[in-house]
N, C-alpha and C positions, 0 to 999 in steps of 0.2 A: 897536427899532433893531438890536438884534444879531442878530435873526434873520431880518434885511434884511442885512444885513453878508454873512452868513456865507449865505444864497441867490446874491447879489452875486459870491461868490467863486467860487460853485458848487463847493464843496468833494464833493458824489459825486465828480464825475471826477477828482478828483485821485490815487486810487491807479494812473491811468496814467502817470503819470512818476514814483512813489515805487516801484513794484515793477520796472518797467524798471532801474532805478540800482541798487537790491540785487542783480538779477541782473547786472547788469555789474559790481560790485563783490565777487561772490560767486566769480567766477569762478578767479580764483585767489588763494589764502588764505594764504600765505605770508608773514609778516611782517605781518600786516591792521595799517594807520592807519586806528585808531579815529575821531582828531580829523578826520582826512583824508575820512574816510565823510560826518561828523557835519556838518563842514561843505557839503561837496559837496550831502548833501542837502540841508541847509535852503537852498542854493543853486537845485537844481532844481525845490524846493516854492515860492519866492517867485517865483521866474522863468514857473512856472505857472500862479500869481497873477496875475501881470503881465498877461500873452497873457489871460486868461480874462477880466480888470476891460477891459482895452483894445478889446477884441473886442467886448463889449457897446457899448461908449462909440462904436466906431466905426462899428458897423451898426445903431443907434439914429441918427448923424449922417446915412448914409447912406440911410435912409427905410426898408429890410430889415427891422428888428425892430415896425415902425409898421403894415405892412400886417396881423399877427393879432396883435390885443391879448392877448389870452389866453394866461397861463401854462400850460404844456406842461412844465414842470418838466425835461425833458430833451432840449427840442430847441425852436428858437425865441426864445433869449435867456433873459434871466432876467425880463426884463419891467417889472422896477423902475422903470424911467426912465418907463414908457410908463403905469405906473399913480400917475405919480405921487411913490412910496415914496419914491426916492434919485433925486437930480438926477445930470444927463452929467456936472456939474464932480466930482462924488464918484468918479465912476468913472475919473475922466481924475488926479486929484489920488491914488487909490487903487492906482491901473496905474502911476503911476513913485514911489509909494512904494516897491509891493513888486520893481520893477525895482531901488532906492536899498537895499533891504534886499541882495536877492540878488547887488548889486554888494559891497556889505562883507560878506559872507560867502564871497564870492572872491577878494576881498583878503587876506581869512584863509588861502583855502585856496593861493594864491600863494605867501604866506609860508611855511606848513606843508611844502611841496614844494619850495618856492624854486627856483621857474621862472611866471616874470612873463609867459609866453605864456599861462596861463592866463587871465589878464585880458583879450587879446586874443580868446581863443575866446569867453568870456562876453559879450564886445560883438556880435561876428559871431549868436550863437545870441538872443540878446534883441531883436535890430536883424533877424533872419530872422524868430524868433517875431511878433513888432510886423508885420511885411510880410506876415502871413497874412490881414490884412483892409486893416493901412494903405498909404497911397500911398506912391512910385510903383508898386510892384509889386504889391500888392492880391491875392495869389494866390487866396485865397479867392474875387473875382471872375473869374480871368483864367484856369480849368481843372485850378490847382496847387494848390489846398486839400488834397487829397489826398495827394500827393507831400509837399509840405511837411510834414504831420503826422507822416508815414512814416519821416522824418528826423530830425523831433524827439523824438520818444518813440519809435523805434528806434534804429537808429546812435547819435546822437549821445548820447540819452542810458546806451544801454547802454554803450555803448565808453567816452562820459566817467568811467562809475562805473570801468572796468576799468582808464582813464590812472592814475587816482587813487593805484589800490592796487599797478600793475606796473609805471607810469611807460613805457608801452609804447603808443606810437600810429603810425600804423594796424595793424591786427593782423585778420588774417583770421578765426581763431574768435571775438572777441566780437561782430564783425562780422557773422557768421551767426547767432550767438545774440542778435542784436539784432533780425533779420527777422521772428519771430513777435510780436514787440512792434510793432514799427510796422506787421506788415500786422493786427492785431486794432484797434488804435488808430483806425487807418483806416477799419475798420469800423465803428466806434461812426458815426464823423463819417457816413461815408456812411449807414446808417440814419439819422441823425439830417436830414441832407440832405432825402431823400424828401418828408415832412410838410412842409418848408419850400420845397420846389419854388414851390409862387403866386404866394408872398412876391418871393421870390429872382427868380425871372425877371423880376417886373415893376420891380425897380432894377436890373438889370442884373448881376445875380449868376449866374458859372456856374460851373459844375461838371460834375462828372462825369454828374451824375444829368440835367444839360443835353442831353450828347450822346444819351442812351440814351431821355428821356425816363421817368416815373417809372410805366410801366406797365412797362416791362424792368428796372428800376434794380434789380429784384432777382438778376437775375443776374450782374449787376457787384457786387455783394454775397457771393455765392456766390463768386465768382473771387476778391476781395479772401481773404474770411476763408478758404475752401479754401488760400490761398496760405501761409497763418500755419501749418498743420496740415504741409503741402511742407515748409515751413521745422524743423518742429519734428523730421519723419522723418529731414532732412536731419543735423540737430545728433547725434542718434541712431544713425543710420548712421558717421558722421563718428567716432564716441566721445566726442562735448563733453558728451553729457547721458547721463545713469544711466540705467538701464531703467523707471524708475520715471515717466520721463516718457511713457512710452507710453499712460498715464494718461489723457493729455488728449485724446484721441482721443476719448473718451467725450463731449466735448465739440461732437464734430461734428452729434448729435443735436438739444442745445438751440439751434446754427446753422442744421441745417436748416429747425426749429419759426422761428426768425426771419426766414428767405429767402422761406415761405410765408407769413407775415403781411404783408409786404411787397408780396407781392404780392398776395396779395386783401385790401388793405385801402390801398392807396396813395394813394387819395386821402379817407382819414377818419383824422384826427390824434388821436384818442382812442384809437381802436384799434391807432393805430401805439406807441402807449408801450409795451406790451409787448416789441415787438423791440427798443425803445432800450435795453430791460430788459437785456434777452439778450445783447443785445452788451457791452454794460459788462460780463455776468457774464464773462461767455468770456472776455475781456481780464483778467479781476482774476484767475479760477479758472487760469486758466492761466498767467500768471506766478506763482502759487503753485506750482505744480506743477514748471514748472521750475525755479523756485528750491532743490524740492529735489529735485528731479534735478541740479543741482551739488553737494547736498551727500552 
């Protein structure tokens, strides 16, 4: 059962919203709230929860996860529902737990700050999260899957970690050093998209990979994650990031090894795992990398 749980949770991806929030939190260290971190993050770990247990729950409802039974481990659901393992109710009853948790860990961090607009933003970003597959806005169906993500696990959660600790929102540099997060993030989803093109089209699911079709989709992959590396010369050029971030550049190699698997291999989902591989790393090595490039 726990190892139903914790597939369910999809806990791999969750170092894209746990290293985004360190770099926005890292950003300026002056006075650092400990509690204020501590909290924030287990805010945007349960919040990640939420969107990831909902997500299944909703495109299992929606006939999306039914069309290939078969676990893919990183792209295609988690599968549980469709084999059986864990019923929709577990997933729907586990998606506003961890929304129930992530809410009283922002009550805390309200309190800690004492400015109650926090609470407000938490509802707007969980109620956005929740509208990446649920109705009425369904972005995931309706060409915003992408955009949306880009949001969430860039901006919003880098600049959140950065309100935390400066009490300072909007703010143009955490705001740039949020861009390589959300255009990597991005990327995961859009590889991950690709393999699920069959599925997807035939409920009425589009995307990106809709308009371009998934024999080009790798160049919209290329443009994506190309844009995260803009982003990071940019931070560099600017003075936000140490020289040390020039590092990840090194990175644009295991990106291109994933733009060519994409493309000769687009329509066999086995052989697509590897690029889901590659993107997750890119996304994780490289918020590493600029995290210490702030320090």
């Amino acid at each position: 059962m726990l190892r139903n749980i914790i597939c369910a949770l999809r806990l791999p991806f969750i170092g894209a919203s746990i290293l985004p929030f360190i770099l926005g939190s890292l950003i300026t260290r002056k006075n650092f709230n400990y509690s204020g971190f501590l909290a924030g993050l287990s805010a945007v770990i349960f919040t990640h929860l939420s969107a990831n247990l909902i997500n299944d729950y909703l495109d299992s409802e929606s006939g999306a996860d039914w069309q290939d039974k078969k676990s893919y481990g990183f792209f295609g659901g988690s599968k549980l529902i469709q084999e059986g393992r864990l019923s929709a109710k577990f997933y729907l009853r586990a998606a506003l737990l961890c929304a129930g948790l992530a809410g009283f860990c922002v009550i805390i961090l309200a309190a800690l700050l004492k400015s109650y607009c926090v609470i407000l933003i938490y509802l707007l970003i969980i109620i956005f999260s929740w509208q990446y597959t649920a109705r009425p806005l369904s972005f995931s169906y309706n060409y915003l899957g992408e955009l949306s993500l880009f949001l969430l696990f860039g901006p919003a959660t880098v600049m959140g970690g950065y309100f935390i600790q400066s009490g300072i929102f909007p703010d143009l540099k955490s705001f740039i050093l949020s861009l390589p997060a959300g255009f990597f993030t991005s990327a995961i989803l859009f590889a991950n998209e690709i393999p699920d093109f069959p599925g997807d089209s035939k409920t009425g699911k589009n995307n990106l990979v809709s308009l371009s079709g998934p024999q080009k989709a790798f160049g919209i992959y290329y443009l994506i994650v190309f844009s995260g590396f803009c982003a990071i010369g940019l931070g560099v050029y600017l003075g936000y990031l140490g020289f040390i971030a020039v590092f990840s550049f090194v990175l644009i190699f295991p990106a291109l090894k994933a733009g060519m698997i994409l493309k000769e291999n687009y329509a066999d989902k086995a052989r697509l795992i590897p690029a889901s591989k590659l993107a997750i790393n890119i996304q994780m090595l490289a918020g590493i990398i600029l995290i210490l490039g702030l320090l």
